[in-house]
N, C-alpha and C positions, 0 to 999 in steps of 0.2 A: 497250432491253434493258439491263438490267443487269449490269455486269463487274462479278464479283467479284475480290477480291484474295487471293492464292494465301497461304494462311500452313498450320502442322503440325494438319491438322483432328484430330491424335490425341489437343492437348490441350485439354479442357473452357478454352472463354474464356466469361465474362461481365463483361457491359459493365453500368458503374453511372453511371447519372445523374442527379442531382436537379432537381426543376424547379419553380417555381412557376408566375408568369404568362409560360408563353412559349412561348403558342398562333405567333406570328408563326414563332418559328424551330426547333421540335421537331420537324418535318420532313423539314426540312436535316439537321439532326443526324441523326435517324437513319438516313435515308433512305443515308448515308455512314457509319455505325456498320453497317449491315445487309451491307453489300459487305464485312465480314470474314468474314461466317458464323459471328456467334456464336453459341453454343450457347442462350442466354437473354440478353436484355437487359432489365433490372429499372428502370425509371423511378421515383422518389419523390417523387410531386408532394404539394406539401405547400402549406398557404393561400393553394391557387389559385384564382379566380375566373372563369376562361375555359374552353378550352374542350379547355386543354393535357393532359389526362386520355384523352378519345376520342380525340383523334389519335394517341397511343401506343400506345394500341391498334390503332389500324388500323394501326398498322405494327408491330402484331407484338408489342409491349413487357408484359410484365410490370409491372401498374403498383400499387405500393401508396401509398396516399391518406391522408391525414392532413388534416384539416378545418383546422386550425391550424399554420402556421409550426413546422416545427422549429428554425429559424435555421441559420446558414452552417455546412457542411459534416456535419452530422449526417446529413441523405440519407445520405451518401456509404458512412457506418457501418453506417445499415437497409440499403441495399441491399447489402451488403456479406453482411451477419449475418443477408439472406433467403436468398444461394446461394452454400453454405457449404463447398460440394463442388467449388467449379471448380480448375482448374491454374492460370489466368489470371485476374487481375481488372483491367480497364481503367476508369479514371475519368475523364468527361469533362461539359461544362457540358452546355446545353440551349440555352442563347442562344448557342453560337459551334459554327456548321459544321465543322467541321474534314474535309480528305478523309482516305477512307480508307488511300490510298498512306503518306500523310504519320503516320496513325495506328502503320502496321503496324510500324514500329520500335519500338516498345516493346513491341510482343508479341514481335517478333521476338528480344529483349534477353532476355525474362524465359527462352524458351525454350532459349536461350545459356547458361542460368544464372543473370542476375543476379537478385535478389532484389527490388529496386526500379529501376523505371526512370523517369527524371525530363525534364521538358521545359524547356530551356535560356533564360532571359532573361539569358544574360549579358552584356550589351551595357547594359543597366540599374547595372550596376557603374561604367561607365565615364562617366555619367553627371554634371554639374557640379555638381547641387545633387538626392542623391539624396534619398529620402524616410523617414519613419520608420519603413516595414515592410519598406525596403530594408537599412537599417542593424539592424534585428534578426533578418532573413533572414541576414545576413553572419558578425554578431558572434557568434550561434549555432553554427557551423559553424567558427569558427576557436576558440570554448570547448572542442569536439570533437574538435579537430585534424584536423578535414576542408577545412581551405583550399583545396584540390582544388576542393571542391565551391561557393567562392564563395558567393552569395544563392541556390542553388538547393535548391527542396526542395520537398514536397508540396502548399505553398498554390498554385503553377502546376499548371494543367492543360493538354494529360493526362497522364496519368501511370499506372500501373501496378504493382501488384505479385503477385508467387506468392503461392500457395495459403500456403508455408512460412513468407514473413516474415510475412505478416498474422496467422500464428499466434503468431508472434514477439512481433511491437508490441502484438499485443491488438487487434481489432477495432475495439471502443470507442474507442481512439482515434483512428482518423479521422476524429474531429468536433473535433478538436485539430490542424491538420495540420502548427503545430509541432514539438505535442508526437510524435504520430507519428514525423514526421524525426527526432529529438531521440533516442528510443527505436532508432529502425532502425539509428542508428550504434551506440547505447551494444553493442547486442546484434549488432553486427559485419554487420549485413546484404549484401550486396555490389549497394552503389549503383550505374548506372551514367547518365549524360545519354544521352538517344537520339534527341534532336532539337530543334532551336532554331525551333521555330514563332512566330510575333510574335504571340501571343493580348493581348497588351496594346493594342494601336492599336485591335481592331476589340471589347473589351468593354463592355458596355455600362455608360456612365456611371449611378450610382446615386446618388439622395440621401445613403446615409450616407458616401458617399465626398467630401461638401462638407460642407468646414468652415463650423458654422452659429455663427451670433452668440456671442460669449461663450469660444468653444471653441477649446482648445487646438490640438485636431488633430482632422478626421473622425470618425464613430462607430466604421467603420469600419478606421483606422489606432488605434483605443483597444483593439478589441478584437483586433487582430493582435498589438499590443504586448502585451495580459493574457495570448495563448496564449504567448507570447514567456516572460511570467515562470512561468506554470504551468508549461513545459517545464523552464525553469530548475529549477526547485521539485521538479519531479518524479526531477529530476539531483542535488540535494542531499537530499532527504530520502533515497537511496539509500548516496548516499558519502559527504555530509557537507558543511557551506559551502563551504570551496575546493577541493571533489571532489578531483583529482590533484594539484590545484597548491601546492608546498610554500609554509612564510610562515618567514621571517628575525626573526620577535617574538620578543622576551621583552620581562616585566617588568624594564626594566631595573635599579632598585634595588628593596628590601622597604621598605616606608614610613618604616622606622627608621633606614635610611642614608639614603633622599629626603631626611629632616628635618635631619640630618646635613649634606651636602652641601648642603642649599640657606643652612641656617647659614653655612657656610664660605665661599657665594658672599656672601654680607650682609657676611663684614665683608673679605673681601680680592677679590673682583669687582672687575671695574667699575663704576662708578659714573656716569660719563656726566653730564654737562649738559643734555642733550635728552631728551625727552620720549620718547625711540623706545629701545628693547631691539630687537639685531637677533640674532636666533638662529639661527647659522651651524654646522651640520653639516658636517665637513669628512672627507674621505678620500683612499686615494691617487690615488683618480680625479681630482680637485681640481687647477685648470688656473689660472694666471693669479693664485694663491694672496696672493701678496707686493701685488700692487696693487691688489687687492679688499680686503684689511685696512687698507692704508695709507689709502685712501681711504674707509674707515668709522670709522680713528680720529677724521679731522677730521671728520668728524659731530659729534663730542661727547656719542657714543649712548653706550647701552651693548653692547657687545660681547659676547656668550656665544658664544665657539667650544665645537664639543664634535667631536672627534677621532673616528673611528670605522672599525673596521676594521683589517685588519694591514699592516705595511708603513707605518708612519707617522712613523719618524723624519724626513726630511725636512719633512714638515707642521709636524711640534715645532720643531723647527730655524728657521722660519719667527715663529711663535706667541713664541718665547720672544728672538727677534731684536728685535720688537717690546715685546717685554715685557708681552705680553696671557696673562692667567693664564685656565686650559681645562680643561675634562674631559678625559677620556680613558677608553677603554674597546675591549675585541680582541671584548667579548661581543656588542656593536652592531654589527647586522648591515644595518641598512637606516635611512633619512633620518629618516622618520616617528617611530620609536623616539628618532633624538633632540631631533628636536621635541618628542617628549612631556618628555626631562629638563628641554632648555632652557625650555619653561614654565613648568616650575616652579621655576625659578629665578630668572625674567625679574623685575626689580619696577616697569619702567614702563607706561603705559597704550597704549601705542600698539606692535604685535608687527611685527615684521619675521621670516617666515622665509624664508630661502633655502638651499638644497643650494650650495655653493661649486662642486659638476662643473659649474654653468650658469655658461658665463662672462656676465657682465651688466655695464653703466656702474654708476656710483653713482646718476647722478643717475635711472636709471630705478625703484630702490629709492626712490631718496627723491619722484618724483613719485607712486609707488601709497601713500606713507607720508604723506605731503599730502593725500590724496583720502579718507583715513582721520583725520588730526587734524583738517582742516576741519568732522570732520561728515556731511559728501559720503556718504558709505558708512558700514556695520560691518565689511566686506571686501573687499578690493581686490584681486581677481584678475589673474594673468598670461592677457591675450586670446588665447585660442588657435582663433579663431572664423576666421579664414581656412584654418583646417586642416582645415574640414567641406567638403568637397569628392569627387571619385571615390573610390569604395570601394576599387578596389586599389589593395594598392601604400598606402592608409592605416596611419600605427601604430596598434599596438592600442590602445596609452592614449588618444589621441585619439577611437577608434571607441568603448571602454568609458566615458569621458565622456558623448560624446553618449549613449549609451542611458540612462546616470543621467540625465542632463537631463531627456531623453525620458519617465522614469518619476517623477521630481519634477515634472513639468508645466514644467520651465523650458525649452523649446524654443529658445527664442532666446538661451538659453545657449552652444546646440552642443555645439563641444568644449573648452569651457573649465571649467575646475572646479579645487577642491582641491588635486586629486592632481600638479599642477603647479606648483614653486614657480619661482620667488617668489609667496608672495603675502603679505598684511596684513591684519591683523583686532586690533579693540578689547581691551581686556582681558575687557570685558564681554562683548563674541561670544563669546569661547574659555569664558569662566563658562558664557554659556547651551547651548554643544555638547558641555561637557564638554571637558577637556583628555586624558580617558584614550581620545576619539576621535581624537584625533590618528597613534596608532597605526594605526590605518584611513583614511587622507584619504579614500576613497572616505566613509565613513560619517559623518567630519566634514563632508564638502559635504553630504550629504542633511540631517543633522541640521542644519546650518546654514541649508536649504533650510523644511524645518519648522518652524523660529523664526519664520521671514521676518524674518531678517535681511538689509538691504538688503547688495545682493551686487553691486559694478559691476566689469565690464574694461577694466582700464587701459592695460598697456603692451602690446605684441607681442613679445615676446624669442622668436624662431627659436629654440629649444632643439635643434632636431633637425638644425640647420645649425652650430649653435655648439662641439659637441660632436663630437668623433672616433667615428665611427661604431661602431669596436670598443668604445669606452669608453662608447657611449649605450647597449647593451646591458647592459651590468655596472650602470649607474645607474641605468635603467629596465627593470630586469629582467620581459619580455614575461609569463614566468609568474605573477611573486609580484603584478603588475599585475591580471591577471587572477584569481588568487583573491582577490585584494581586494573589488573588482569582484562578485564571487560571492558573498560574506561582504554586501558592501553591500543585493545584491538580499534573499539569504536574514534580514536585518534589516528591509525597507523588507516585505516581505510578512509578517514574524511582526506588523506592527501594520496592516497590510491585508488579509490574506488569500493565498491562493496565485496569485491573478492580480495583485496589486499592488493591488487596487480598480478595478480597470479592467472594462467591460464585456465581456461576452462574446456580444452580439448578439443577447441570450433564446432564446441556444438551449434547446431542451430538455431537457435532460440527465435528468429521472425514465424518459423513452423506455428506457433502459439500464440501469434499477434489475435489480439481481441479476446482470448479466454482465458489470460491468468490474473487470480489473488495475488497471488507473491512471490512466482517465480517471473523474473524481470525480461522484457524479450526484447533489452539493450545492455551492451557494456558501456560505463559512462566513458561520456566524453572529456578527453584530457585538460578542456577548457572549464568543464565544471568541478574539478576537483580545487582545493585546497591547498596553500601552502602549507609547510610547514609550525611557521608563525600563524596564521589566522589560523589552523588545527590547535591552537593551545587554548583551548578556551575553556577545559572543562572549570575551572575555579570560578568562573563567575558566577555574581551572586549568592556564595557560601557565607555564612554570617563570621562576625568579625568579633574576636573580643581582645580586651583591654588589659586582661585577669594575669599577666603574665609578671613577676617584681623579680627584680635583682636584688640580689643578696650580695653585700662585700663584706660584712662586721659577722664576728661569732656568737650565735642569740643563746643564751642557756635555758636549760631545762629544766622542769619539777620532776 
């Protein structure tokens, strides 16, 4: 006999499942989908080959048929956008049983009110060496400001939502189930987890989920990451590259003072003996100041401090004890900006930048400044590859690295990249990425990445232990990190497309010609995408100012 499970039969639920081959376990599923009393359960079997059609029927199922594969998650959409009139819509696989007890909590949720109800893998967070769909499940959701919600969101099943938000997100997007989540926050939906079922141990292993010769990561981890950037995509083409997150840029001279000031470095700079220019941005977060100078005099480099920020007599005080002549500027607002002065100012071949807040030896500058004059490399990165590790409780910068990596194909990059100095690069690297990326490290590493400029990790400098925790926030400001980040992806897709160039698993997308908000039912055409060059445009029209003086004479103090 069968027990049904007591749930409010006054609201319309229907239960959506897509199914190809899987005659073996459509059964189970339903057999435990049907002990809810749904009102309609809609099966999508789609380039199936067995015999997963009749049996859905015999229990009952609503089944619409498609001779051909729609690909992951578009079921989910049809059966969605066949009954269009329920209170409830439950989504769940075809290959994994689930009981009905264990179900009825997210029916139980939406009837509470919530909007979406989500099934919990967060125990995958805490994981040593998570994975790429782990870290774009996470990074998404703290871009949002739903750190609440961790790596959880619609690509686990099952999951649920009301009649209301599905009219929210737009139907059509559930064949996105990024982008869906993506939308359901933007549009304030009221999320809630309703159960931590472990559907990961018992689904079933697929081919695109192995990594086959050649390939960077699964077919399947390629096309989670492509929904990953379409969601992104679908986030800025609304508000813009760094959506909420403000940016500390400006140009910081007009070309006519640049030219100016790089004059005045030429004849009273430094001049240096060694082959290395080391371009030291300093502020008053800047720790350890007097013995990190002292010991880049006897280098015999050349030296380019550049002052930045308010609150800086002390730093001067320093700078002019040694008698090292410096920029100065109250309008620089952030490190990047003065890397972009000091290159241009810089006249040897071999670049050293460092932020002075990172306390560091010398000689760890000067072994990544070696691994670059030898030849070794075109840049010599700060390794920050034992920081890929549990997702909580990760910095962001660290977690927005790895997904640049993740979408430049450097996987074994991690979380090392750019946006962390120290690092070192040729004259000729900074020629071929452009110096006016410097303003963006994030879109100097990709750009650096597209050269294929040889890129190796050198040292480990702990930045996040070296650093006074209150003063690692002001340095690595979590936000402006983050619209970086934003501005990188919204670049790396104008010369890819809105998935990054990543697959999207053939799904179907003409199925939804005429009914979608925002999920797109083309992949662009390679003639409308972007080069390179014409993708560099985020700088224009950012204001410009003048406020920037060189200092060569030692000024005294009261």
């Amino acid at each position: 006999m069968t027990l049904f499970v007591e749930r409010d039969m006054s609201k319309k639920l229907v239960v959506v499942i897509p199914a190809m081959d899987e005659s073996d376990t459509i059964g189970g599923v339903l057999a435990e989908v049907n002990r809810l009393q749904p009102d309609e359960v809609v099966v999508v079997v789609n380039g199936a080959t067995d015999e997963t059609a009749d049996i859905a029927k015999d229990y009952g199922a609503t089944v619409i048929e498609y001779e051909e594969r729609l690909g992951n998650d578009v079921g989910r959409a049809v059966g969605a956008i066949h009954s269009i009139d329920a209170d409830i819509y439950l989504f769940t696989d075809a290959d994994i049983a689930i009981e009905a007890e264990h179900l009825l909590p997210f029916i139980t949720d939406i009837e509470d009110g919530a909007g979406m109800t989500l099934n919990a893998i967060d125990w995958v967070a805490r994981h040593p060496s998570p994975d790429e769909p782990c870290i774009d499940r996470y990074l998404s959701n703290i871009i949002q400001g739903r750190l609440d919600l961790g790596l959880e969101n619609l690509l686990t099943i099952p999951h649920a939502l009301s009649k209301k938000a599905i009219e929210e997100i737009g139907v059509e997007s559930l064949a996105n189930p990024q982008l869906a989540t993506c939308i359901a926050i933007e549009k304030k939906v009221k999320i809630r987890v309703s159960n931590d079922i472990d559907v990961l141990s018992v689904n079933k292993t697929r081919t695109d989920h192995r990594k086959k010769l050649f390939e960077v990561m699964p077919e399947a981890y390629q096309r989670i990451h492509g929904d990953t950037l379409e969601a992104f995509q679908y986030l800025i083409d609304e508000y813009g590259p760094r959506l909420h997150f403000p940016t500390h840029r400006k140009r910081v001279v007009t070309k006519e003072t640049l030219e100016d000031l790089r004059g005045q470095w030429q004849k009273h700079g430094t001049k240096g003996l060694a082959e290395v220019s080391f371009i030291v941005p300093i502020s008053r977060h800047s720790t350890y100041l007097r013995h990190l100078l002292k010991a880049l005099v006897k280098t015999h480099g050349e030296i380019i401090p550049i002052i930045y920020g308010n609150k800086t007599e002390k730093v001067v005080r320093v700078l002019e004890e040694l008698n090292l002549p410096y920029f100065i500027s109250s309008q620089i607002r952030d490190y990047g900006t003065a890397f972009r002065l000091g290159a241009e100012v810089a006249t040897k071949n071999t670049l050293v930048f460092h932020e002075a807040a990172i306390p560091v030896d010398i000689e760890e500058l000067l072994m990544m400044a070696r691994r670059v004059m030898n030849k070794e490399a075109d840049i010599a990165l700060n390794d920050q590859s034992d920081f890929a590790g549990k997702l909580e409780g990760m910095n962001a910068l660290h977690m927005a690295n790895h997904f640049i990596n993740i979408t430049c194909k450097m996987n074994s990059f991690k979380t090392s990249a750019l946006t962390i100095s120290p690092f070192v690069m040729t004259n000729e690297a900074l020629e071929t990425i452009g110096k006016d990326s410097l303003y963006n490290l994030c879109i100097a590493h990709i750009r650096a990445t597209q050269a294929n400029l040889r890129m190796q990790q050198v040292v480990k400098i702990d930045y996040l232990r070296r650093i006074n925790p209150v003063t690692l926030e002001k340095v690595f400001n979590p936000e402006k990190i983050l619209g970086d980040i934003l501005e990188g992806i919204d670049y790396w897709n104008q010369m890819n497309g809105f998935r990054g160039g990543f697959t999207d698993g053939k799904r179907n997308r003409a199925v939804f010609e005429g009914i979608p908000r925002y999920y797109k039912t083309t992949l662009p055409d390679p003639s409308d995408l972007l080069t390179e060059e014409e993708a560099f445009y985020w700088l224009e029209g950012e204001k410009e100012t003048n406020e920037v003086v060189f200092v060569k004479k030692r000024t005294s103090f009261s």
